[in-house]
C-alpha positions as CSV (number, residue, x, y, z in Angstrom):
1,X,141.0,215.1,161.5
2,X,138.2,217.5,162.3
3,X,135.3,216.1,161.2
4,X,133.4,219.2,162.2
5,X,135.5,221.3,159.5
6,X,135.5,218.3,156.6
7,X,131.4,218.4,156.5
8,X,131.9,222.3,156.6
9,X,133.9,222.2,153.8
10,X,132.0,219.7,151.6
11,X,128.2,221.4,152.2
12,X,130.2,224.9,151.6
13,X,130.9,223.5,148.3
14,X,127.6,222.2,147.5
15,X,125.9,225.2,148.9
16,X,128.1,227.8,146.5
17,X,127.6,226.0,143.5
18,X,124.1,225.2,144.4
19,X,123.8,229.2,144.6
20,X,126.0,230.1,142.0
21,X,123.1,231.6,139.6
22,X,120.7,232.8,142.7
23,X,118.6,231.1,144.8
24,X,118.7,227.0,145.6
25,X,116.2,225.8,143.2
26,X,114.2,222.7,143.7
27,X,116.5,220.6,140.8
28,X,119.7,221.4,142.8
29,X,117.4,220.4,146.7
30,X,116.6,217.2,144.5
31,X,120.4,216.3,143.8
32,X,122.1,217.7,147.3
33,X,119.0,215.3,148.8
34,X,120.4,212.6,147.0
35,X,123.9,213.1,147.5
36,X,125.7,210.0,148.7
37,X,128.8,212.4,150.1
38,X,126.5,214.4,151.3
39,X,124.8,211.5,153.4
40,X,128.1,210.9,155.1
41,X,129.6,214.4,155.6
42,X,126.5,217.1,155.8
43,X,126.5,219.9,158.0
44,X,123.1,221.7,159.2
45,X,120.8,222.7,156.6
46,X,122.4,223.6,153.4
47,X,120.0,226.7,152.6
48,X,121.7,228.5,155.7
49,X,125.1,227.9,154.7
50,X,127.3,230.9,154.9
51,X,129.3,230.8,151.7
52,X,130.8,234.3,151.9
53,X,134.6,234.5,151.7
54,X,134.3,230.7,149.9
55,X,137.1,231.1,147.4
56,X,139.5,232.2,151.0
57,X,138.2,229.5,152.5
58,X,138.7,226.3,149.8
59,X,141.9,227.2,149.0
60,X,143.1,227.9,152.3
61,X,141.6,225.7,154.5
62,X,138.8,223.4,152.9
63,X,140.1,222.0,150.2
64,X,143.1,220.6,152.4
65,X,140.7,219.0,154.9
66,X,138.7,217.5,151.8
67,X,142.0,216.3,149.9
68,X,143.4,214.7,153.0
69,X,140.2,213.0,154.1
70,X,138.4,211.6,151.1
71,X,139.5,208.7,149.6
72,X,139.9,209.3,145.3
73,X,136.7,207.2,144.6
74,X,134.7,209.8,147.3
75,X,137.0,212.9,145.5
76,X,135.1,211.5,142.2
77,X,131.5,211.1,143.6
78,X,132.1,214.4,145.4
79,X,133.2,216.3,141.8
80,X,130.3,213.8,140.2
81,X,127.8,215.2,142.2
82,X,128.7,219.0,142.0
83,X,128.8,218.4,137.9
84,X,125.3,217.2,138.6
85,X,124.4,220.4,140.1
86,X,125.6,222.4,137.7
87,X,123.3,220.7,135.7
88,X,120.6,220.3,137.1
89,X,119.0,223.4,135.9
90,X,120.1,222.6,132.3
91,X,121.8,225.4,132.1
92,X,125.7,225.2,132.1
93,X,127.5,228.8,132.6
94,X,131.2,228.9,132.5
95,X,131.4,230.6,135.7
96,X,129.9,227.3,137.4
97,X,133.3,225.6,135.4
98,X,135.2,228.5,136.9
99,X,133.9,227.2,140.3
100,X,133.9,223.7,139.9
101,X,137.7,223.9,138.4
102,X,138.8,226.0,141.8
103,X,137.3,223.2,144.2
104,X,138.3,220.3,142.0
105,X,142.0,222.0,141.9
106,X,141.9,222.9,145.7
107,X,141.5,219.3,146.5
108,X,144.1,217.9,143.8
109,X,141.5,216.4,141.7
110,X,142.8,216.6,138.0
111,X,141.3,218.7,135.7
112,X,141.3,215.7,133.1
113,X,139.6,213.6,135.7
114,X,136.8,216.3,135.9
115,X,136.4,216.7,132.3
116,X,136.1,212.7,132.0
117,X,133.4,213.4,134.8
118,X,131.7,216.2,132.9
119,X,131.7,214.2,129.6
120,X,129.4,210.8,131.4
121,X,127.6,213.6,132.4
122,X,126.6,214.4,129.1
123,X,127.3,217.9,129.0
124,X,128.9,217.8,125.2
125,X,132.3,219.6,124.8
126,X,130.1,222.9,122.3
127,X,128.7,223.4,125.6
128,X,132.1,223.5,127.9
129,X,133.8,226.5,127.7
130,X,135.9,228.7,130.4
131,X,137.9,226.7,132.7
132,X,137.9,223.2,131.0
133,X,137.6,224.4,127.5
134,X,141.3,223.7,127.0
135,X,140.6,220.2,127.7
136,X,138.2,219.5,124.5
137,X,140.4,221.3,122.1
């Protein structure tokens, strides 16, 4: 394993979603300061992160490294603490689904698993749409 590449991969993630509607805000610092994953597998400072080319990157190399490395109960804290990024600002956009759905596939985490995940969260299904909207029907 390159361990190197694995924290790469999981700050990418929380860095993209994190700057998915601008600018790292001080709710999402608060959360990716608290991050237990993060703790563990953090590379530099997630602010400088270069997240160009991300969707390339999780699907062709990142999300393998993450899905062969993390154990399922780290897979769900990982997609756990993303959801609680996106909603952090209390503001859910289907686009951050759209992104959220690409890692959580790229890593072979279910999409019913993550809709259980974004459920505890308390974001209500009138509020999911896009990607996991299917799964509230």
């Amino acid at each position: 394993m390159n361990k190197e590449l694995l924290n790469k991969a999981i700050t990418s993630c929380f860095a993209k979603i994190a700057r998915v509607d601008g600018n790292i805000g001080n709710e999402e610092l608060d959360i990716i300061n608290s991050s237990e994953i993060l703790k563990k597998y953090k590379s530099g400072n997630i602010e400088s992160i270069d997240t160009s080319d991300f969707f390339n990157k999780i699907q062709n190399q990142y999300g393998e490294i993450i899905k062969n490395n993390l154990e399922e109960e780290e897979k769900e804290t990982f997609i756990s603490e993303l959801v609680s990024l996106i909603k952090s600002d209390n503001e859910v956009h289907d686009h951050e689904f759209f992104l959220l759905g690409h890692v959580a596939n790229s890593i072979g985490y279910s999409p019913e698993k993550v809709a259980e995940i974004i459920q505890s969260k308390g974001i209500s299904s009138s509020k999911s749409t896009g990607w996991f909207s299917w799964l509230f029907r």
